[in-house]
N, C-alpha and C positions, 0 to 999 in steps of 0.2 A: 504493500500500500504506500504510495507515495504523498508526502510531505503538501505542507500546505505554507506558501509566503502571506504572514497579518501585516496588510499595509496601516499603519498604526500611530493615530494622530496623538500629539503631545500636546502640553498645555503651552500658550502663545504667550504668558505671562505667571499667570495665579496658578500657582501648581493645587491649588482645592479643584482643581478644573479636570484634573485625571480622573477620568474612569474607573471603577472597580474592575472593570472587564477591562477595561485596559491594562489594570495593573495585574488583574489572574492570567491574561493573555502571556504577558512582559513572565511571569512566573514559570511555565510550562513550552518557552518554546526552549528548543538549544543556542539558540543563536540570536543576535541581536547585529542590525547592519544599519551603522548611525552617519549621518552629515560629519558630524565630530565627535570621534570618541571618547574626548576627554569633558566635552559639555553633557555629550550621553551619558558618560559615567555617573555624572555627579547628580543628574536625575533619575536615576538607577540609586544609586546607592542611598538618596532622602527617603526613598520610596523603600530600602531594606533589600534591593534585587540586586541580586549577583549574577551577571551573566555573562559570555564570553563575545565580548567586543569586536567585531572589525568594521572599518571605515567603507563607505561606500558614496562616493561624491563624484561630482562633475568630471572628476580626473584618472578616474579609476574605474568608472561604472562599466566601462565595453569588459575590461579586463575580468573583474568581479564574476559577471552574469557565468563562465563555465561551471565553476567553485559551484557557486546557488545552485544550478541548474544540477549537478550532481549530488549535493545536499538531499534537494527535496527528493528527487528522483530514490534515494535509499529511505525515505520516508521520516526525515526530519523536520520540525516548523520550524521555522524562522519568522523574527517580527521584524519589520521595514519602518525606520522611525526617522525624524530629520530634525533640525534643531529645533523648531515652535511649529505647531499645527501640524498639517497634512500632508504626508511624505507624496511626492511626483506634481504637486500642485505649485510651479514654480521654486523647486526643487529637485534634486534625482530621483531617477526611479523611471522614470519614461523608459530607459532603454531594456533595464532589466525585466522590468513586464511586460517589454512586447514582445522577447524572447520566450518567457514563460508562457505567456499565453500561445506561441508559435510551438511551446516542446507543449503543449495540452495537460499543465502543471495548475492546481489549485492556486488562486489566490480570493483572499477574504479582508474585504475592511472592515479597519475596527474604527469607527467615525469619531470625534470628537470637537475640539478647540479647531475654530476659523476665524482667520482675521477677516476674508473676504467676507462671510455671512454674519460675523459678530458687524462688520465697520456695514454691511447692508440694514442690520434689523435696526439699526438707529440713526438714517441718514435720513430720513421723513422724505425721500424720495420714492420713484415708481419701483416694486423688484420684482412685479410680474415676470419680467426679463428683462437681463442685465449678459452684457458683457465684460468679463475677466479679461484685461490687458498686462497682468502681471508688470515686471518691470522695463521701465522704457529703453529703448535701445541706450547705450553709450556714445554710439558715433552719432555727433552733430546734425549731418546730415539724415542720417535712417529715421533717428529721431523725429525729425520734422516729417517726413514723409507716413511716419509711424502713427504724429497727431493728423495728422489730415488726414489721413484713412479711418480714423476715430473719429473727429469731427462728421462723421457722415453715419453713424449710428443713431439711431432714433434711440437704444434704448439704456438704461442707466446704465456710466458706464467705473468700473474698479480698478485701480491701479495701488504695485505698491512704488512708493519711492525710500530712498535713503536720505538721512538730513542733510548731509553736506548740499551747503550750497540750495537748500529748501527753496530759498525765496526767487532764484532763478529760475529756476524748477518752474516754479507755479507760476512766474510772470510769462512762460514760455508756453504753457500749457494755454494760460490766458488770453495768450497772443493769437493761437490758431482756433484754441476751440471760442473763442467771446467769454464773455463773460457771463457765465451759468449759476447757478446756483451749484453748491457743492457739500460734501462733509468731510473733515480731514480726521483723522484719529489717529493720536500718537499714544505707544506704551497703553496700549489697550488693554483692560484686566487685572494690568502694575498698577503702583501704588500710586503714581503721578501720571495715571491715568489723564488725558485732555482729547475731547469731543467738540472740536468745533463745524457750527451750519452755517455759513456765509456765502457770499460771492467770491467767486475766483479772485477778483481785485480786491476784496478785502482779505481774504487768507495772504494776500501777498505782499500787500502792507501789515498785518499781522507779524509775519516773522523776517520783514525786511532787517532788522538790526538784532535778529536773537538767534541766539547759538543755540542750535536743538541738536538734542540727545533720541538715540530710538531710535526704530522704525518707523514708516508711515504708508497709512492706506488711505487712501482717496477717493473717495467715491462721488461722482461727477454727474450734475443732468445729463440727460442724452438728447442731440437734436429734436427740436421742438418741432420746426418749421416742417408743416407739409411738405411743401415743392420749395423747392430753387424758383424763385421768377425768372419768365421767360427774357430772353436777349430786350424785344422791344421794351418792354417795362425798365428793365437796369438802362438799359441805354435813356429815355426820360427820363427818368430817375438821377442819372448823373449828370447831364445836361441840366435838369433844375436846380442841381446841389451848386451846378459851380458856378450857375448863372445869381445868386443867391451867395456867392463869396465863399465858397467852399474848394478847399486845394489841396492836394496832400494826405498828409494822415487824417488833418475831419473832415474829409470827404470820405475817407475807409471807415471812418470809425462809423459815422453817419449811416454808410450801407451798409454796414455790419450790423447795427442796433434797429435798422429800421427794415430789414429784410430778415435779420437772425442768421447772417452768414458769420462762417469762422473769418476770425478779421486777416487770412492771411490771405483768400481768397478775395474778398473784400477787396484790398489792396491791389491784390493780382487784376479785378474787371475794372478797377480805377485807372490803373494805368493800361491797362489793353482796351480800352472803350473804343477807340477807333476801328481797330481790328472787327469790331463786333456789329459794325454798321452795314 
């Protein structure tokens, strides 16, 4: 009888947030496959569990899956855990479960602690559906290319970011997507817990001069606007903005707030108006 991998969510801050089946899970398997072993250890070990450690991350994950895959195959469990919340969820774990499931090997979750569904149930936003964007590219460019493909989502949408450099961040977000309503949640759960519901432009004067500590999840309106207006409509439209003293950026901003385009777009039919005649 072959083994079974527990993909095996951890507490994102408040360790009172472990499961009891998580923690009789964490008891009974033989193996434990952690983001970092020595942060896994030391939530293992508050918890009283003793179990045999190996790493399994971004760097190691192709190499790892034989090992597992030979494991379960002699009818071993293993639990699959990552540093806070839910292993494979913008974390490792993608590669080695699509192996397993390719060698026709059990796997079981053990659900818990989300930042995405915790930073959803308190953003007084829509979560009929919602898009997960995890973390934004690094390169400058992807980046941008990354929010305008987001900017075109009607429906609410999750990101997480890192603090460095926070207020950049969100004046950049600001920039493409407009200025939406938002919920930003930092150290969710922890002791210095902070939930704030604002406009993009005010989370960005919020932490314009402050050094934040944490993680952060974002969760974002999502396009409001029906449709795009047609060419003839923007084209009178801009024509009456600049007949009316409008040039430049408040003439973007203008069409951006009076149409509910992302302002980079905005920008983009301001200066291409001729083109479009």
């Amino acid at each position: 009888m072959t083994g079974t991998l527990y993909v095996l969510a951890t507490p994102i801050g408040n360790l009172g947030d472990f499961s009891p089946r998580a923690r009789e899970t964490l008891e009974n398997v033989t193996l434990v496959l952690a983001e970092d072993t020595r942060h896994s250890g030391k939530l293992l070990a508050h918890f009283g569990l003793h179990k045999p450690l190996k790493s399994l991350h971004e760097h190691n994950e192709a190499a790892r899956v034989a090992e597992v895959v030979t494991r379960l195959e002699e009818g071993e469990d293993i639990a699959l855990i990552s540093d806070a919340g839910t292993p494979s969820v913008s974390d490792p774990g993608f590669r080695l479960l699509r192996e397993l499931r390719n060698h026709g090997l059990r796997v079981s979750p053990i659900p818990g602690p989300s930042a995405v569904l915790a930073a959803l149930s308190v953003c007084g936003l829509p979560t009929d559906r919602f898009t997960f964007l995890g973390f934004p590219p690094k390169s400058g460019g992807k980046r941008k290319s990354w929010l305008e493909e987001a900017a075109t989502h009607k429906e609410t949408l999750v990101l997480f970011l890192t603090p460095q450099r926070l207020a950049e961040k969100l004046q950049e977000i600001h920039d493409v997507l407009g200025d939406r309503n938002a919920t930003l949640c930092r150290e969710l759960t922890k002791l210095h817990e902070e939930i704030l519901s604002l406009k993009l432009s005010e989370l960005t004067e919020r932490f314009d001069s402050e050094n934040v500590r944490g993680e952060i999840t974002l969760v974002i309106e999502g396009n409001t606007e029906s449709d795009v207006p047609d060419q003839e409509t923007l084209v009178e439209a801009i024509e009456q903005l600049k007949a009316d003293g409008f040039t430049g950026k408040r003439l973007a901003v203008e069409l951006s707030q009076r149409f509910g385009l992302p302002r980079n777009e905005a920008y983009k039919l301001a200066h291409e108006k001729k083109n479009m005649e």
